[in-house]
KOLGUMI-735716 format. One line per 2 residues: number of its first residue (from 1); their letters; for each residue x negated, y negated, z of C-alpha. Coordinates in Angstrom, 3 decimals. Layout:
N
NUM> A> X,Y,Z; ...
***
This chain:
508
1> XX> 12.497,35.189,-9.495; 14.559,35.019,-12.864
3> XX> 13.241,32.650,-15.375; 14.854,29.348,-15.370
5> XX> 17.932,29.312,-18.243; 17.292,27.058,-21.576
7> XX> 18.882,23.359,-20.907; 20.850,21.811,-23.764
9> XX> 19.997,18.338,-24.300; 21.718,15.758,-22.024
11> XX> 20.709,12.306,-21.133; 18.769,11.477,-18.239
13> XX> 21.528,11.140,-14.805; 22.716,7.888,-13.970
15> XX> 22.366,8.363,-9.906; 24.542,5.261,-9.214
17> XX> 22.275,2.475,-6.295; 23.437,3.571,-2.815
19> XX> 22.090,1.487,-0.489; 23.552,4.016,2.055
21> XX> 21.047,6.847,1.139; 18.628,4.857,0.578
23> XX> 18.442,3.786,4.530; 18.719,7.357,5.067
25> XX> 14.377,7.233,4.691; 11.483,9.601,4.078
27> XX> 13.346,12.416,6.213; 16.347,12.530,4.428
29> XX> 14.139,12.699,1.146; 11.928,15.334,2.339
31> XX> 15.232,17.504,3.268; 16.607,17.073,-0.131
33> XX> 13.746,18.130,-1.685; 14.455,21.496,0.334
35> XX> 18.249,21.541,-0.513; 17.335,20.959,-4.444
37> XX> 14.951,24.155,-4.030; 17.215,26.388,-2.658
39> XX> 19.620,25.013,-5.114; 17.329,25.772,-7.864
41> XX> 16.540,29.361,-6.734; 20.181,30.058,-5.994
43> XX> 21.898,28.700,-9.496; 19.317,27.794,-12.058
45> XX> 20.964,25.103,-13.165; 19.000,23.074,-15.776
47> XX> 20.311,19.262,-14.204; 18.695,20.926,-10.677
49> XX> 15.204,21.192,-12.525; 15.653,16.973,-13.006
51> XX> 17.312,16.266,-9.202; 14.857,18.400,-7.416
53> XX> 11.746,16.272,-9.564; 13.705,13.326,-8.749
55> XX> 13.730,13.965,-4.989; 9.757,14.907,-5.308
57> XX> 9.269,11.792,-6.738; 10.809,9.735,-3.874
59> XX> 8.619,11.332,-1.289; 5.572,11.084,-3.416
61> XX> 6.031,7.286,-4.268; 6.731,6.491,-0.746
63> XX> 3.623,8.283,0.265; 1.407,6.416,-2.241
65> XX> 2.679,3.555,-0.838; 2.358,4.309,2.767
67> XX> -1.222,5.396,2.308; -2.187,1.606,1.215
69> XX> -1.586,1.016,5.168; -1.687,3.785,6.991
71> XX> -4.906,6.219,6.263; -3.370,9.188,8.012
73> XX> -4.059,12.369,6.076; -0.685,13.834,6.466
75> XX> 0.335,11.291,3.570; -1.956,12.840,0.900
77> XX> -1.006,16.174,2.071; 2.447,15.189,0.918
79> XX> 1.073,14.394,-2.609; -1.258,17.744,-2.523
81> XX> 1.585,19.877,-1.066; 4.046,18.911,-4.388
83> XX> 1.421,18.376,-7.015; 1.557,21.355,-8.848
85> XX> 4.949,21.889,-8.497; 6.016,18.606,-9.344
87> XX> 3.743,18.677,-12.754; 5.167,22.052,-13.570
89> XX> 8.716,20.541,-12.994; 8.019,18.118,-15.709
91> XX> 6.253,20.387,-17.975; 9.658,22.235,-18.118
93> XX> 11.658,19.198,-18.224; 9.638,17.510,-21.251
95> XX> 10.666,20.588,-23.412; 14.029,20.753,-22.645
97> XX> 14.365,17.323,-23.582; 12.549,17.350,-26.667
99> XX> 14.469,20.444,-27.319; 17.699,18.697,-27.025
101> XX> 16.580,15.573,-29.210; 15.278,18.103,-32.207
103> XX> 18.892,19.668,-31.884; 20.688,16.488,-32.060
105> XX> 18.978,14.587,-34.161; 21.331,15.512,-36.913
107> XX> 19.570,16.830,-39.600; 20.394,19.916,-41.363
109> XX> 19.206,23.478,-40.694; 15.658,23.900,-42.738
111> XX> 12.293,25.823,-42.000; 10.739,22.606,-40.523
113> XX> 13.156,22.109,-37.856; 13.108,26.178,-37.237
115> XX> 9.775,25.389,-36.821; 10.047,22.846,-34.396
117> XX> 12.764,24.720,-32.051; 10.179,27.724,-32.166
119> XX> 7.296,26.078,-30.356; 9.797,24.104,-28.262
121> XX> 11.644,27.205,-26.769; 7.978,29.136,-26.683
123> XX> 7.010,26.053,-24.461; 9.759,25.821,-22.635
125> XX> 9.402,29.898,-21.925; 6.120,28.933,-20.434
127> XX> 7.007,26.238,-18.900; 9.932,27.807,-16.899
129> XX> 7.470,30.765,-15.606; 5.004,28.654,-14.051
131> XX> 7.658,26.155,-12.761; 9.052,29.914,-11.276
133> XX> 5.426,30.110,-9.873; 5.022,27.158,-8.322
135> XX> 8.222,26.784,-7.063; 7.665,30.872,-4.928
137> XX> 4.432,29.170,-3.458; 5.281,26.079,-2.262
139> XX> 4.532,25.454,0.905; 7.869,25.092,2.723
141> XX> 6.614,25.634,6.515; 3.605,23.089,6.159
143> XX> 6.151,20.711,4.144; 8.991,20.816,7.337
145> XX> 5.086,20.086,9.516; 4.707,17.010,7.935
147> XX> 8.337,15.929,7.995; 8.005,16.126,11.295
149> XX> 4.976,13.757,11.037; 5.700,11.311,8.744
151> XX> 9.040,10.371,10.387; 7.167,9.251,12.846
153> XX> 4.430,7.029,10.642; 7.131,5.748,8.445
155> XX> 7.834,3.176,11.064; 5.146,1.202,11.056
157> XX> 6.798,-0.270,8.029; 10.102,-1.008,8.296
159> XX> 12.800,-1.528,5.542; 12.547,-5.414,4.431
161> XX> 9.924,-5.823,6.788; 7.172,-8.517,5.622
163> XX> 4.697,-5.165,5.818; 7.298,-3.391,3.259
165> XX> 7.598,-6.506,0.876; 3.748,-7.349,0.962
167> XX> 3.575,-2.957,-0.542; 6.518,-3.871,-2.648
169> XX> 5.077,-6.987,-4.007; 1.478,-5.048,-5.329
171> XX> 3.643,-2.411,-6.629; 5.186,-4.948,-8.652
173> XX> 1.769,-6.715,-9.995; 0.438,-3.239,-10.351
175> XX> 3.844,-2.689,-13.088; 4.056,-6.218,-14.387
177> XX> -0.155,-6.047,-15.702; 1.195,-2.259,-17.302
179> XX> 4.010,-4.294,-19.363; 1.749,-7.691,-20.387
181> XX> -0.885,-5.036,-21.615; 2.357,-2.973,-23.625
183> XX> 3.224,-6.295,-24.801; 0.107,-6.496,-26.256
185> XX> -1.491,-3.432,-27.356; 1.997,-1.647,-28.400
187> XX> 0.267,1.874,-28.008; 1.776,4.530,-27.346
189> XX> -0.498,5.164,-24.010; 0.499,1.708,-22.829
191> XX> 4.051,2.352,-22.784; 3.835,5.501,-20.981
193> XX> 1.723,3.785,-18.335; 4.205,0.886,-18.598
195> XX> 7.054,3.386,-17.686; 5.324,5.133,-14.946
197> XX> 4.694,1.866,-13.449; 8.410,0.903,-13.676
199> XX> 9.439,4.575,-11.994; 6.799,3.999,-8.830
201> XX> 8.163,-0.069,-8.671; 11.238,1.351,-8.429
203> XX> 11.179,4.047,-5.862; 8.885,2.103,-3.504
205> XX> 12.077,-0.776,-4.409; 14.080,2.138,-2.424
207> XX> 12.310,3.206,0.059; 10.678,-0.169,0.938
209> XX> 13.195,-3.025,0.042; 17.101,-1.045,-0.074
211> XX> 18.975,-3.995,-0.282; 16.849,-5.125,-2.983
213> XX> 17.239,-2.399,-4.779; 20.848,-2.650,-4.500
215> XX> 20.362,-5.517,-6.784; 17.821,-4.672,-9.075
217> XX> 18.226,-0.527,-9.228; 20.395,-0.623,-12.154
219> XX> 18.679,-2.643,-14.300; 14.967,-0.732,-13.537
221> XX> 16.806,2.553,-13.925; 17.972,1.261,-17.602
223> XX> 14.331,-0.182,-18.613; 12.811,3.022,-17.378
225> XX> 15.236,5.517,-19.824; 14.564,3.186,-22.558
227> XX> 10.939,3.712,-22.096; 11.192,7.680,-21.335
229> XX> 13.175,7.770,-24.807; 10.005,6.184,-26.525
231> XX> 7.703,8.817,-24.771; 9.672,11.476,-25.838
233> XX> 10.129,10.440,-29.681; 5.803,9.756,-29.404
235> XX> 5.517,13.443,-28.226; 8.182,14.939,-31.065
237> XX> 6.091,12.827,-33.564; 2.823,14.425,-32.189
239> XX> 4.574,17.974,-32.569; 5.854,17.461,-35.755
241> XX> 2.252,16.462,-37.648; 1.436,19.823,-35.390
243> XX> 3.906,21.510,-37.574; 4.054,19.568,-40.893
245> XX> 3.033,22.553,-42.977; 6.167,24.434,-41.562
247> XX> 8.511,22.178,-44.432; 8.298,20.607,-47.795
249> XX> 6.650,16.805,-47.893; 10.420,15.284,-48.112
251> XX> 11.552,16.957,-45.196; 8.600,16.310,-43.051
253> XX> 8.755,12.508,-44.413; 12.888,11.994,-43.658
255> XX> 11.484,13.551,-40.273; 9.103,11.166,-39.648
257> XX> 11.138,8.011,-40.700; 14.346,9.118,-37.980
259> XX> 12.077,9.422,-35.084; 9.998,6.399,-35.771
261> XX> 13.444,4.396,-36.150; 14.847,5.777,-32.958
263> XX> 11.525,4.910,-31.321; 11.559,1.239,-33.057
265> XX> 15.187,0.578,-31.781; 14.275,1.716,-27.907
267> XX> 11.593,-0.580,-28.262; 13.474,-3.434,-29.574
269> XX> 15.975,-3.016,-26.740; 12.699,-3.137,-24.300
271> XX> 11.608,-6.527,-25.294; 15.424,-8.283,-25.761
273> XX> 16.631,-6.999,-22.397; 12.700,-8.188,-20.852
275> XX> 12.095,-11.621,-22.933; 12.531,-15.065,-21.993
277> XX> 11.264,-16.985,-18.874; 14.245,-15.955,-17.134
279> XX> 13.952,-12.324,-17.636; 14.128,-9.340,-14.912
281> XX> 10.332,-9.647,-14.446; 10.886,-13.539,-13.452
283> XX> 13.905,-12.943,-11.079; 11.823,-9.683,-9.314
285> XX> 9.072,-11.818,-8.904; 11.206,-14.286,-7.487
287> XX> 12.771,-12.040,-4.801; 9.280,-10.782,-3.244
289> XX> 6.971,-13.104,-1.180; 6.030,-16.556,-3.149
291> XX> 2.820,-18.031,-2.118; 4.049,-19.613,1.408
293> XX> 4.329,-16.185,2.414; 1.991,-14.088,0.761
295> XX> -0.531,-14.734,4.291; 1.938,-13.952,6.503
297> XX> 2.807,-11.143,4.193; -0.393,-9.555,4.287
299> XX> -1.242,-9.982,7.334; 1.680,-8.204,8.668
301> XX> 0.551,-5.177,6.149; -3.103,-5.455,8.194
303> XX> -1.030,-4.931,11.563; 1.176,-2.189,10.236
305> XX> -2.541,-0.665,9.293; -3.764,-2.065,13.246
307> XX> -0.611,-0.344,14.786; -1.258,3.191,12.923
309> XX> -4.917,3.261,14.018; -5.763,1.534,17.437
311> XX> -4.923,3.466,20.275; -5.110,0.818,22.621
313> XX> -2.604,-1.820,21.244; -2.164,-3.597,24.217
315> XX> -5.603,-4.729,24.528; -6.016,-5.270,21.444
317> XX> -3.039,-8.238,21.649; -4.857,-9.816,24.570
319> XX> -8.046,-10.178,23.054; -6.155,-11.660,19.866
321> XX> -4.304,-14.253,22.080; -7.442,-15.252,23.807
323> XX> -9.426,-15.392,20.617; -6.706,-17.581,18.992
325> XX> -6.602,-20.158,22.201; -10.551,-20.014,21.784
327> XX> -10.508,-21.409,18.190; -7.715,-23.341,18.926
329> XX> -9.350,-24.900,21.712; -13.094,-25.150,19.576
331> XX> -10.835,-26.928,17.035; -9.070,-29.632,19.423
333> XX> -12.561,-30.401,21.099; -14.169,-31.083,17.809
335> XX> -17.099,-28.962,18.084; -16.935,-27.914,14.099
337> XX> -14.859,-28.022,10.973; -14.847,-24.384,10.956
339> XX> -12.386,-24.083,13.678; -10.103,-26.494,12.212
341> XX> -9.665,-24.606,8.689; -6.432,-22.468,9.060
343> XX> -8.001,-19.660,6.167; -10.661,-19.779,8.967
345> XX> -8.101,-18.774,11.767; -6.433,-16.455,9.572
347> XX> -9.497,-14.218,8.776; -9.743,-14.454,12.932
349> XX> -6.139,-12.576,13.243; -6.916,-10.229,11.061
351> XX> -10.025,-9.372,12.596; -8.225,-9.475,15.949
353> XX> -6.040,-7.372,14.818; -8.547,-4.283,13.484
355> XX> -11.611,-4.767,15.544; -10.443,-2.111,17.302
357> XX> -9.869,0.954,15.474; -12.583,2.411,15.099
359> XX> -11.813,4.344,18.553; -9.089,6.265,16.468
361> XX> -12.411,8.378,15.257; -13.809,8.117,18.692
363> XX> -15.889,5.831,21.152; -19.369,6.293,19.459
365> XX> -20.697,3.643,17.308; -16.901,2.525,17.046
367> XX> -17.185,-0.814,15.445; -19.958,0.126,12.641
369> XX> -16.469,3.017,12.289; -14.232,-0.329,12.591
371> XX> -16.608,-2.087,9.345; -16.265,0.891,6.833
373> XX> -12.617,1.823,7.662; -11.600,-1.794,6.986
375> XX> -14.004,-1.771,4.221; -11.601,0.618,2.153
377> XX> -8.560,-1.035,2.685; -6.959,-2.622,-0.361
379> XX> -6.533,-6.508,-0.048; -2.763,-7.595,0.358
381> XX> -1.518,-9.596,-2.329; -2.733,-12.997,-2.048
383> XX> -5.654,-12.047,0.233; -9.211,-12.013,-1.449
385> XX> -11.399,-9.016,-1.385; -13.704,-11.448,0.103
387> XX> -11.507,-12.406,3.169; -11.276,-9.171,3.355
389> XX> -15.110,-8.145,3.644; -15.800,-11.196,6.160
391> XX> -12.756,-9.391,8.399; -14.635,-6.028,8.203
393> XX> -18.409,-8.037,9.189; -16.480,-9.607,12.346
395> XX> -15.273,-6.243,13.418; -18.704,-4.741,12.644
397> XX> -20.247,-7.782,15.103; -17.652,-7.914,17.673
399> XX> -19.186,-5.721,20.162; -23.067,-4.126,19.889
401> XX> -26.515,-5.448,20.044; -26.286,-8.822,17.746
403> XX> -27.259,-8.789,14.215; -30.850,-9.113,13.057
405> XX> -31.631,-12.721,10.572; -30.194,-11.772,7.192
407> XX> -31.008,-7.755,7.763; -29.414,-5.266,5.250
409> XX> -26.295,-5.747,3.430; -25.215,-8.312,5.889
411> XX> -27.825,-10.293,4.602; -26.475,-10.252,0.470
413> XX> -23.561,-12.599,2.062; -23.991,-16.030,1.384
415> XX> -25.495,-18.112,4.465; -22.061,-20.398,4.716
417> XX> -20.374,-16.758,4.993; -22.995,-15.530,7.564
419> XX> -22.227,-18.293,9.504; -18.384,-17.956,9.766
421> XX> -18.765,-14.111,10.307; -21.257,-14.737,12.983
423> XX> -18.918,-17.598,14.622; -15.895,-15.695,14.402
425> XX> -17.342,-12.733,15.714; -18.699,-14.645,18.860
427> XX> -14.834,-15.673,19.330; -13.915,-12.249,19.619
429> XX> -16.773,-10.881,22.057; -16.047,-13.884,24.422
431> XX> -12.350,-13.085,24.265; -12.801,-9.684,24.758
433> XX> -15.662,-10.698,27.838; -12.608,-13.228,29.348
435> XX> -9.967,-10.217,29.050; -11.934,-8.197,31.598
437> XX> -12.433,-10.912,33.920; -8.029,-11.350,34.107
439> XX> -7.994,-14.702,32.503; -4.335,-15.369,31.696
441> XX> -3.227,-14.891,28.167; -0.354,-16.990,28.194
443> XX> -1.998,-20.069,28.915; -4.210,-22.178,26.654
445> XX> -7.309,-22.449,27.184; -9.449,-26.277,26.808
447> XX> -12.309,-27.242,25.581; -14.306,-30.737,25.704
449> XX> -17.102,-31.736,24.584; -19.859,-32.849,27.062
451> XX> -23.007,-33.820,27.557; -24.481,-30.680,28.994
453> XX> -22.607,-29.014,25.891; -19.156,-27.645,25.489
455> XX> -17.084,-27.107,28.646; -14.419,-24.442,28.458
457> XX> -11.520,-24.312,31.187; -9.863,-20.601,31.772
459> XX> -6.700,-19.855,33.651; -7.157,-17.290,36.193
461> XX> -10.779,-16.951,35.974; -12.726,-15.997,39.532
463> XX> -16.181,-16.664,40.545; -17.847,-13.346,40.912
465> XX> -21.229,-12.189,40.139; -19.489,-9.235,37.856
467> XX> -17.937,-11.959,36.106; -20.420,-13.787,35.679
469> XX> -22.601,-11.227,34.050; -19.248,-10.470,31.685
471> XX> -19.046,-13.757,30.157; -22.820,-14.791,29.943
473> XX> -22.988,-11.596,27.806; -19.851,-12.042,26.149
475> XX> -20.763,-16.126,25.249; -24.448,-15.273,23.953
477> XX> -23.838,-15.212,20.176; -21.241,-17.822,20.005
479> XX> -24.043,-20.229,21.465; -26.300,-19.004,19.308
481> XX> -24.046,-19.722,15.994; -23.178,-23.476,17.952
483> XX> -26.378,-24.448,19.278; -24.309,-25.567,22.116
485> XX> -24.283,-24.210,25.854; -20.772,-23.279,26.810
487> XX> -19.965,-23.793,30.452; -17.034,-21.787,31.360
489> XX> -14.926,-23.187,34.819; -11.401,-23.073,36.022
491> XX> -8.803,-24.748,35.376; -8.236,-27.857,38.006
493> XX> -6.139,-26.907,40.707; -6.615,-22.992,40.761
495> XX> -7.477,-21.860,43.719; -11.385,-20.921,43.710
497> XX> -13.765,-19.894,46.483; -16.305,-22.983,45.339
499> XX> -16.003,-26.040,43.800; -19.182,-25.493,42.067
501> XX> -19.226,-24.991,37.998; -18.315,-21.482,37.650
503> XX> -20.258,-19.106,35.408; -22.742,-21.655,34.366
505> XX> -25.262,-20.833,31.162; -27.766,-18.473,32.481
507> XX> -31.109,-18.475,30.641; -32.059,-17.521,27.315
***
């Protein structure tokens, strides 16, 4: 393959905000990505070196993204697959640019700026052979493999789905901490970061939130070439003290001045078109999920993760209905604050939600599998790591011999926490023990307090001796946490082959 042709220097594209080709999705991005090669190998023209990194860059931010919910290895095989050839992309692109800006800069003709276009067009030589490289071994069969993969995954988040604003929303938080630490440090490292924040806020905007990147697309695209002009006057200044002895002192200082004046005026334009308390930063924050939402938000994010992992959803729904009527029911009777605290009943769904998927890695040992897999996950915004570790105890608890007095790292957690684990937990293991016995879903269950101890009415429930055995296992710990004896009957006016108590406590 010939060697890609020297670029003159041209400012970055303005690719206008189509919301059209933005709901076009991951596919659509993966197959441009193809066209832009072919392109590439076909013409060699410089503007395909920046549309084909462009395109690599969608697919790679959308993968990052995905990856917070769905653990699928296909997603960082996207990343490894168009590493190198992405960073050798850029290395060629970086020295075209700076190439352009030492041309136009408009100084005259002189040994220093020989110097500088010398050891730009040496780099950019380099540059364009192992961009050649990488670009003859990429992987083009195992990238159309995953295509066909990922379309698939990249529906468990939707466009403007509460899952997709909940990724949007940490992408954001993830940018807006890189620009209050610019703000305040003014190095040159924290505006790079700064504007690498902006570009991955702003393609997960696209993939994630079209319509509101219809809106705000513009306006990202114009902060992010303000801050890629500061990067690439901090590079030319690091080149030029590289080359200072190449010139006299007064050409190396009128040098020096322009580029730290250009810098200073991209800058300046930064912090006017970002300052006030109405700024773009305000208004984005305003259009993702405020702090009524951020549970449901998250939450939904937790299911997108449930939905990519448990292979047997529909179970997994029951139990959550019956473990939700359960606490509901706990709550209404009085039998402790716990069940009446809706953070409480949250942490419940979400553990609902995941206990199962640990059978995605098979049957064995599948909820200690459940405990570490949600273990990893990265708390929503709004959610607290904490929430988040008592979610990943329930799952750990929900099926399994029952856990030791304060043993191993269960037993660092406070004894308030211990409890509510422990409580929770017995929720879902009676829910799950009810499931198998048919009780109805779509009914609520009741609870009363009695004398004998709590008394629990379930829809649909039949007196057998399997039964029987089902829930006395599956009610053990949550008497245990209670200190109450649950007696489980049906509810009045079911038909039932006695009109004995059904499923009464067994002992111990």
């Amino acid at each position: 393959m010939e060697p890609f042709p020297v670029a003159p220097m041209s400012s970055t594209p303005q690719v206008p905000a189509n919301p059209q080709v933005s709901r076009q999705g991951l596919p659509f991005r993966m197959n441009r990505v193809v066209a832009e090669m072919k392109r590439l190998k076909a013409h060699h023209e410089p503007e395909a070196v920046h549309d084909l990194r462009v395109a690599l860059r969608h697919c790679r931010s959308l993968a990052k993204a995905m990856a917070e919910v769905d653990p699928h290895p296909a997603w960082r095989a996207l990343r490894k697959t168009s590493r190198k050839l992405f960073r050798q992309l850029g290395a060629l692109r970086d020295a075209q640019v700076l190439a352009g800006w030492v041309t136009n800069l408009g100084f005259a003709d002189s040994s220093l700026k020989a110097a500088l276009c010398e050891a730009l067009a040496e780099r950019e030589h380099e540059a364009r052979k192992n961009a050649a490289a990488a670009l003859a071994s990429f992987d083009g069969p195992r990238w159309s493999d995953l295509r066909r993969v990922l379309r698939k995954r990249r529906r468990l988040v939707p466009p403007d789905s509460l899952a997709a604003r909940s990724l949007t929303l940490e992408c954001y938080e993830k940018a807006c901490a890189l620009h209050e630490k610019a703000r305040r440090s003014r190095s040159a490292a924290s505006w790079h970061a700064l504007r690498m924040g902006i570009k991955l806020f702003r393609y997960t905007l696209e993939g994630l939130l079209p319509q509101r990147h219809a809106e705000w697309g513009d306006e990202l695209r114009s902060l992010q070439d303000l801050l890629g002009e500061v990067h690439d006057f901090d590079q030319l200044a690091l080149l030029l003290k590289e080359k200072r002895n190449a010139g006299d002192d007064a050409s190396y200082a009128q040098w020096r001045e322009t580029i730290q004046r250009e810098r200073s005026a991209r800058l300046r334009a930064y912090r006017q078109a970002t300052r006030g308390k109405h700024g773009p930063w305000q208004r984005w924050r305003a259009g993702l999920p405020q702090k009524s939402q951020l549970a449901a938000a998250g939450l939904a994010r937790l299911n997108a993760t449930a939905a990519a992992l448990d292979p047997q959803p529909q179970n997994t729904r029951d139990v959550e209905k019956l473990a939700l009527a359960l606490f509901d029911a706990l709550g209404t009777a009085g039998v402790s604050p716990l069940f009446r605290d809706r953070r409480t009943r949250l942490t419940l769904r979400a553990a609902a939600r995941l206990h199962n998927i640990g059978r995605s890695e098979g049957k064995k040992a599948r909820h200690k599998k459940a405990r570490k897999m949600i273990a990893r996950l990265v708390p929503p915004p709004g959610w607290f790591s904490a929430t988040l570790e008592e979610v990943a105890w329930i799952a750990r608890f929900h099926r399994g011999p029952e856990p030791a007095e304060a043993s191993g790292r269960f037993g660092s957690l406070l004894p308030e926490r211990r409890e509510c684990v422990l409580a929770l937990a017995g929720v879902i293991r009676l829910a799950r023990a009810l499931r198998r016995t048919s009780v109805s879903t779509d009914v609520a269950l009741e609870a009363e307090l009695s004398f004998d101890g709590i008394v629990l009415r379930a829809p649909g429930l039949a007196d057998t001796g399997a039964n029987a055995a089902r829930v006395a296992a599956g009610k053990h710990l949550l008497e245990k946490v209670l200190g109450r004896v649950l007696l489980i009957k049906p509810v009045p006016g079911e038909a039932a082959p006695s009109a004995q108590p059904l499923l009464a406590p067994l002992a111990g």
